[in-house]
C-alpha positions in Angstrom: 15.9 5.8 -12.9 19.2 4.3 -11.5 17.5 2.0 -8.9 14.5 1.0 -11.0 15.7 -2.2 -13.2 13.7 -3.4 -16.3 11.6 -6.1 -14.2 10.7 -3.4 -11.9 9.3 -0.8 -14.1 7.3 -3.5 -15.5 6.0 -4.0 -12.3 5.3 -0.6 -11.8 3.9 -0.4 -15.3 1.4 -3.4 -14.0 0.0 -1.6 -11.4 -1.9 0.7 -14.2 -2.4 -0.8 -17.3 -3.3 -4.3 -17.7 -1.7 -6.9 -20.4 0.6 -5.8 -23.4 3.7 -7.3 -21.3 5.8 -7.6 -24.7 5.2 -3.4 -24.8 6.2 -2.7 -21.0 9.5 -5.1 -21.4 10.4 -3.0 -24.6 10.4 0.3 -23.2 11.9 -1.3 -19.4 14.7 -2.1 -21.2 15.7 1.3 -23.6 14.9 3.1 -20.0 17.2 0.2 -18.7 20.1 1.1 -21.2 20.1 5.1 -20.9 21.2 4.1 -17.2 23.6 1.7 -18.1 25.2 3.9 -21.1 25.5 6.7 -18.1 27.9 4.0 -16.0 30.4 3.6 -19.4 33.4 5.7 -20.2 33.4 8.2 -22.2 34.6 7.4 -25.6 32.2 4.5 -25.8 29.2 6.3 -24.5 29.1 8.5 -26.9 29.0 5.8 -29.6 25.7 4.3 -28.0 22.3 5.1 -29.3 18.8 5.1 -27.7 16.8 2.1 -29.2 13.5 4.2 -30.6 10.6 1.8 -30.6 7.8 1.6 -32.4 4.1 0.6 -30.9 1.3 -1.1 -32.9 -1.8 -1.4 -32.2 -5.1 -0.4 -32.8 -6.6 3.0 -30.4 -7.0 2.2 -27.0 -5.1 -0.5 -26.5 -2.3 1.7 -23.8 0.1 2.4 -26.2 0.0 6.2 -25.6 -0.6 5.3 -21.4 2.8 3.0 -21.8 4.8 5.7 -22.5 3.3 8.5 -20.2 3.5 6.2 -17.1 6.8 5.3 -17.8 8.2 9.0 -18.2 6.1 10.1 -14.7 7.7 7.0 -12.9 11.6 7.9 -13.6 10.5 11.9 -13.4 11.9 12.5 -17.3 10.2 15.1 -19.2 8.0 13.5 -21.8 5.9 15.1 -24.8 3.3 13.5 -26.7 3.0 15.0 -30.8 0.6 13.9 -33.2 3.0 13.1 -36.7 0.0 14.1 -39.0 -0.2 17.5 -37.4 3.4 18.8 -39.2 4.1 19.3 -42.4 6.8 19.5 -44.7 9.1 22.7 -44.4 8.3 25.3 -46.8 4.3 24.5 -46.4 2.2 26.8 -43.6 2.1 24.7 -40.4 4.0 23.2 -37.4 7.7 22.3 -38.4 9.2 19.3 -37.0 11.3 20.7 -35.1 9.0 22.0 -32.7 8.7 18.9 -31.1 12.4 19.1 -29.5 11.2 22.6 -28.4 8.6 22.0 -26.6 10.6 19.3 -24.9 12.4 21.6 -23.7 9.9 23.5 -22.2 8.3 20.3 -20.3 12.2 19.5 -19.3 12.7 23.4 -18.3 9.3 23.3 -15.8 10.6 20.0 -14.4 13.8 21.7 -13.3 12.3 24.6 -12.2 9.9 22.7 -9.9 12.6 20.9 -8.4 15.0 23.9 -8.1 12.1 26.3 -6.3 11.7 22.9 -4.0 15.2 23.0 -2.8 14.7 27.3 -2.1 11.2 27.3 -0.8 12.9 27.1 2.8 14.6 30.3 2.2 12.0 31.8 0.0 9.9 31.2 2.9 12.0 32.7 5.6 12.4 36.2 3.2 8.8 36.2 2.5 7.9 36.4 6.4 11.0 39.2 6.7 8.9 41.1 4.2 5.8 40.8 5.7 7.1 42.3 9.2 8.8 45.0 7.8 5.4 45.9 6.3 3.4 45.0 8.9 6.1 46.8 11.9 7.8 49.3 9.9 11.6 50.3 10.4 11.6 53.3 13.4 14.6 55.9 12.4 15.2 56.0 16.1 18.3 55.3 17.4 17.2 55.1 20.5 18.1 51.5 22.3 14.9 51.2 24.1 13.0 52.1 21.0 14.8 49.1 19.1 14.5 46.8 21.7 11.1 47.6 21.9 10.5 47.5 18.0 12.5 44.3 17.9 9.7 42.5 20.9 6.7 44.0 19.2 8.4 42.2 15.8 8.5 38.7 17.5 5.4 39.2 18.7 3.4 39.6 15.3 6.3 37.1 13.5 4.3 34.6 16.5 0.6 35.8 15.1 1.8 35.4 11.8 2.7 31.6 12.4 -0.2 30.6 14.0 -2.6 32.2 11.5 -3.8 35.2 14.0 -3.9 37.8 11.3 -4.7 35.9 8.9 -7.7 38.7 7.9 -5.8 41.3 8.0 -4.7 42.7 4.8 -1.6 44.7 3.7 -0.8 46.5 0.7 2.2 45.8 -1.5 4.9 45.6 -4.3 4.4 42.6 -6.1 6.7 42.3 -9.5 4.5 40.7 -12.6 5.1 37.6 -12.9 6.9 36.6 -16.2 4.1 35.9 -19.0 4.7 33.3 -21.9 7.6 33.3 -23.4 8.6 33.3 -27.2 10.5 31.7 -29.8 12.5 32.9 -32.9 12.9 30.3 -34.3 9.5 29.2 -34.2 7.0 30.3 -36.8 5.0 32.5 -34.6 8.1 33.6 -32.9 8.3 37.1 -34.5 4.7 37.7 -33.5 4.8 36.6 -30.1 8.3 39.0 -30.0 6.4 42.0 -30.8 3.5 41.4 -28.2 5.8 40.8 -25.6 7.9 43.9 -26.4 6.5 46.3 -23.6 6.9 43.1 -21.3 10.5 42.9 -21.7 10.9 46.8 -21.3 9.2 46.3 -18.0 11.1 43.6 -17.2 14.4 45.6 -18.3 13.4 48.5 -16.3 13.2 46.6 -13.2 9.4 47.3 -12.5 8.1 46.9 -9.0 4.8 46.4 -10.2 2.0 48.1 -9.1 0.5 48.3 -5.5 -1.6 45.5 -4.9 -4.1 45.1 -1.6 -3.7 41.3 -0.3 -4.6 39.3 2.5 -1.9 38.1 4.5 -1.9 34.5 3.3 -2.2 36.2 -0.6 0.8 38.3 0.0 2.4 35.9 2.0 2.2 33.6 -0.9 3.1 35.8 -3.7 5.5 37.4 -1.9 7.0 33.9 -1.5 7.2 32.9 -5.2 8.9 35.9 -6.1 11.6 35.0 -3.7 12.0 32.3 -4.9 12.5 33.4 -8.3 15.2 35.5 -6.8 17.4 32.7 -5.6 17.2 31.0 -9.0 20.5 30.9 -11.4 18.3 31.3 -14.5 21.2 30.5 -16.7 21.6 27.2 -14.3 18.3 26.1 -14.4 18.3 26.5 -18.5 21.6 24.6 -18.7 20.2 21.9 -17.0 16.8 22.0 -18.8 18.4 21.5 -21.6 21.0 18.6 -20.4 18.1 16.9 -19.1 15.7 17.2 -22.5 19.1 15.4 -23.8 19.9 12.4 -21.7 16.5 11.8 -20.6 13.7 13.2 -22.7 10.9 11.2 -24.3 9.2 12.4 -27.1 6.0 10.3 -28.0 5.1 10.5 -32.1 1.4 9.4 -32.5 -0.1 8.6 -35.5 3.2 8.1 -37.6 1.3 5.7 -40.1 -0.8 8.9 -41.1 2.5 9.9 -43.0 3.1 6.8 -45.1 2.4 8.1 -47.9 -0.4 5.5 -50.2 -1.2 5.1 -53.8 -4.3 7.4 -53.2 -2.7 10.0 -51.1 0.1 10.7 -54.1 -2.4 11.6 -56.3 -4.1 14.4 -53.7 -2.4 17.5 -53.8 -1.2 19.0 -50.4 1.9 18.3 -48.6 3.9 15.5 -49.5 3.6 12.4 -46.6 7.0 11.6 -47.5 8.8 14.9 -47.0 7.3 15.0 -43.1 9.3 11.4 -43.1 12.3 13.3 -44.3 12.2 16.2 -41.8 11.4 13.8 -39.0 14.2 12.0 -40.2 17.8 14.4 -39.0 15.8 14.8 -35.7 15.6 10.9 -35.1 19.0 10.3 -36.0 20.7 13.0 -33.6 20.7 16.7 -35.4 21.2 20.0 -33.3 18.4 21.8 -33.1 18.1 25.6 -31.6 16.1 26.5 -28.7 15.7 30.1 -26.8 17.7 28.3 -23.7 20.6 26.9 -25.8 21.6 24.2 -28.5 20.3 20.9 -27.7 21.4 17.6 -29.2 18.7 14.9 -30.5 21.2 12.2 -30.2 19.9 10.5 -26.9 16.7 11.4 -26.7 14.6 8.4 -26.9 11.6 8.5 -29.6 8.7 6.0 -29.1 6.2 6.2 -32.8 3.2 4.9 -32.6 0.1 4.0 -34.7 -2.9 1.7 -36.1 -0.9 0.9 -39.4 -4.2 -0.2 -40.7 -3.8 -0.6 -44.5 -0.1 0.3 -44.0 2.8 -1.6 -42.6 6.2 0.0 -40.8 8.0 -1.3 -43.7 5.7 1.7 -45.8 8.5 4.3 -43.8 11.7 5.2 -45.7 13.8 3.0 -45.1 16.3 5.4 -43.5 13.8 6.4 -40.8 12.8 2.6 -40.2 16.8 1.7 -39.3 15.9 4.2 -36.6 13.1 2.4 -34.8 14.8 -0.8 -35.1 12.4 -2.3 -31.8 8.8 -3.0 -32.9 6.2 -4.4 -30.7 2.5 -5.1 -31.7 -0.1 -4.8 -28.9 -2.9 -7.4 -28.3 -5.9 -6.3 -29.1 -8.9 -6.0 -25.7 -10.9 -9.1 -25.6 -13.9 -9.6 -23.0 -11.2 -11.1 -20.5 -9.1 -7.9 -20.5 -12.2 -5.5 -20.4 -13.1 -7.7 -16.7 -9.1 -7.2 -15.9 -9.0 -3.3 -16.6 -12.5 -2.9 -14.4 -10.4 -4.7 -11.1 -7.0 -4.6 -11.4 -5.5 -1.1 -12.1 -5.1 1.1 -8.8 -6.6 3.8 -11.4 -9.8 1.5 -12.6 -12.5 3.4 -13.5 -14.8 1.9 -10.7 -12.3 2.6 -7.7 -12.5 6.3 -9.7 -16.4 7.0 -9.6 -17.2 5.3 -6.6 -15.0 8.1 -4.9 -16.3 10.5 -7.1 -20.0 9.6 -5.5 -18.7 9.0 -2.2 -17.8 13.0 -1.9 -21.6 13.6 -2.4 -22.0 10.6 0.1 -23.6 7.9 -1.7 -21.9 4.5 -1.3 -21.4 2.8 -4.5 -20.5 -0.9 -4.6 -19.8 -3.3 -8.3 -20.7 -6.9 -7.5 -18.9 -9.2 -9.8 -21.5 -9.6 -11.8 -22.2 -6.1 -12.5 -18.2 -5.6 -13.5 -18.9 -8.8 -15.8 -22.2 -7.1 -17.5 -20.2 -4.3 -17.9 -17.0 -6.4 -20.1 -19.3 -8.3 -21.7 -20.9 -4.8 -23.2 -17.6 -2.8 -23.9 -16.5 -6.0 -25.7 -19.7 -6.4 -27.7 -19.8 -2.9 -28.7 -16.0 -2.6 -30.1 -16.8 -6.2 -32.0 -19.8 -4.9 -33.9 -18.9 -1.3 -34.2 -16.1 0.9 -34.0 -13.0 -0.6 -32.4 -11.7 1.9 -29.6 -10.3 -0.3 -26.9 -10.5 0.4 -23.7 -11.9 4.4 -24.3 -15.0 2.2 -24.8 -15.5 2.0 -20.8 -15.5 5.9 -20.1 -18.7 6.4 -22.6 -20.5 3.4 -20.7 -19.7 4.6 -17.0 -21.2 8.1 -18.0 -23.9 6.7 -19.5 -24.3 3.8 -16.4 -23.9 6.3 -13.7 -25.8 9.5 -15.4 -28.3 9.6 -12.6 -26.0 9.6 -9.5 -23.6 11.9 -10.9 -26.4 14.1 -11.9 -29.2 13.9 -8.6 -26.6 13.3 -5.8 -26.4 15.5 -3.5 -29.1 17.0 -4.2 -31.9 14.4 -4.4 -30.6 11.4 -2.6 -34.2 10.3 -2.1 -34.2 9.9 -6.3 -31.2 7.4 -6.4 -30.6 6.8 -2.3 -27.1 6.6 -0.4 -26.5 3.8 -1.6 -26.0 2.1 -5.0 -25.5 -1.8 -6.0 -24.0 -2.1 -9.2 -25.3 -5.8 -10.4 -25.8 -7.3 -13.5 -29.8 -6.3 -14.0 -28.5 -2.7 -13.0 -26.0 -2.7 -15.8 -28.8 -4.2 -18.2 -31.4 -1.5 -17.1 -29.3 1.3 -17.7 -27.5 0.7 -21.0 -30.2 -1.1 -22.6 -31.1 1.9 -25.1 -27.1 2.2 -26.0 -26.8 -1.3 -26.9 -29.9 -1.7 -28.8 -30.4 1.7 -30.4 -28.1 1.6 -33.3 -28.2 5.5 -34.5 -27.0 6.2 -31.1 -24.3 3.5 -31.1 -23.1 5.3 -34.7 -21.2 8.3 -32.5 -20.3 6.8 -29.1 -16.7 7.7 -29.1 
């Protein structure tokens, strides 16, 4: 994040997902700022606030891909929630609050990953100790000759151990469980998940070795390794961080937050109130304190991106307190024919470079002419005009349905579809001629 500037990440952005530029410069620029708020002193950082932003657009149009692509490129941890899936407190269901949790969780394995990174050298040195000891046990002799020969016949196998020599062999040891799921308190499940982890944590408590296990020497080699490195780990260092790093740096992604507006027809349904969800999501946009199994963590400076269809609502439906928290709004383009043909041969990810490699493991040679790719626009285009709008999720139903007899035959019957394929236009008509035409099966292509 501190070398990547807004035109960059764009850039990056661009190499994935095609169009929405208004989108991409939005959320360069609030990644942008929580850099540039990091550089000021401290009595004036506090007193600036992530710009939250709100996407609109119909389904499929990246506003969901934006986001994720944006938290993998500056390594931030990143959640994606569904605002229609929580319900006002006092009601049976997820509470708001949940989503900082499980922020924390994503943010927790992130540190974790980097931490065991920076011991795997030493984790791997102690793992191959423990596998000589096992493998040439300690001799009580005190005998010089006996050590001295003990100590060449350890070189010796620490030599066949390197260069894979025993390999087959197997040894038998002490391998601690690993730690199972963890649980929350303060969650609504928490109390349950505490009782069915109870003889866990005695286990744990009492230091068990765990029982003898029979391994080959790369599977104890392996698991002996991991729990090494759990050794070396500060566990109330890698928390702290978790947590600092959910707070400067998290991303939590709200789908669907036009499902909660509440409507003239929804007020008369009985069930949980629309509006209360607004109010609970409210004190966690604005900056609240909210408790988590590894600490406290602040909501101030996380950065919240809503999204949704608003079709038949408008942003201006929220409360007006949560709206003065999303104060950037950015409405995404709908995909015409010419974006379709741009998604099929720009992207490094396009769904072509993807199933031609896909094929080309079972060694058939696929290749899309230009024409082919334009059938193939022209079709996802037609189909989201006269049916179901779904963007560009449109393409992944019509390459399954395109390429059902290669993925299906190869490798078995290459004589049935051959080694090689030529994607042209007349192919692409051939192949999805029954799902344009045949409108029952057009009525539940998702």
């Amino acid at each position: 994040m501190n070398s990547l500037t807004p035109r960059q990440v764009v850039e990056a952005l661009d190499r994935y997902i095609v169009g929405q530029t208004d989108a991409k410069r939005a959320v360069a620029v609030s990644i942008r700022n929580r850099w540039r708020r990091q550089q000021l002193p401290e009595a004036i950082r506090k007193e600036v606030i992530p710009k939250n932003i709100i996407l609109i657009g119909s389904t499929g149009v990246g506003k969901t891909e934006i986001a994720r692509r944006v938290a993998q490129l500056i390594d931030a941890p990143f959640v994606k929630v569904e605002a229609s899936k929580y319900t006002e407190v006092g009601y049976h269901g997820r509470d708001v609050e949940s989503m900082v949790r499980d922020l924390v969780e994503v943010s927790l394995n992130l540190v974790r990953c980097r931490e065991l990174e920076l011991v795997s050298r030493k984790a791997e040195e102690a793992a191959e100790e423990r596998l000589l000891d096992q493998l040439v046990p300690p001799t009580e002799s005190v005998e010089d000759d006996d050590r001295q020969r003990r100590e060449r016949t350890r070189e010796a196998f620490r030599h066949k151990l390197r260069t894979g020599e025993l390999d087959d062999r197997t040894v038998e040891m002490h391998i601690a469980d690993r730690q199972g799921p963890g649980f929350d308190l303060f969650s609504p499940s928490g109390l349950e998940q505490f009782s069915m982890d109870l003889p866990g944590l005695f286990k744990k408590l009492g230091k068990d070795p765990g029982k003898p296990r029979r391994l080959t020497i790369p599977e104890a080699r392996t698991a002996i390794r991991q729990e090494e490195a759990e050794k070396l780990l500060d566990d109330d260092k890698v928390n702290a961080e978790a947590v600092r790093l959910a707070e400067e740096s998290g991303i939590i992604f709200i789908d669907e937050i036009d499902k909660v507006i509440s409507t003239a027809t929804s007020r008369r349904e009985a069930g949980v109130s629309r509006e209360g969800v607004q109010r609970d999501l409210l004190p966690i946009v604005e900056g609240s304190a909210v408790t988590t199994r590894y600490g406290v963590v602040r909501t101030d400076h996380i950065l919240f991106i809503a999204a949704g269809a608003f079709q038949g609502a408008q942003p201006s439906d929220l409360l007006p307190e949560l709206q003065g928290r999303f104060p950037v709004r950015v409405t995404l383009n709908a995909i015409g024919r010419d974006d379709f043909l741009r998604i099929l041969t720009e992207p490094e990810n396009a769904l072509p470079r993807q199933y031609s490699a896909l094929l080309g493991t079972d060694g058939v040679a696929v290749e899309f002419t230009p024409e082919g790719l334009g059938r193939i626009a022209d079709i996802a285009y037609e189909l989201n005009r006269s049916h179901e709008n779904i963007g560009a999720r449109r393409l992944y139903t019509i390459f399954e349905r395109l390429l059902e007899l290669p993925l299906f035959h190869a490798p078995d019957d290459l004589k049935e579809i051959g080694n090689k394929l030529k994607i042209d236009g007349p192919a692409v008509d051939v192949a999805l001629k029954e799902l344009v035409e045949s409108r029952d099966e057009r009525s539940f292509i998702l």
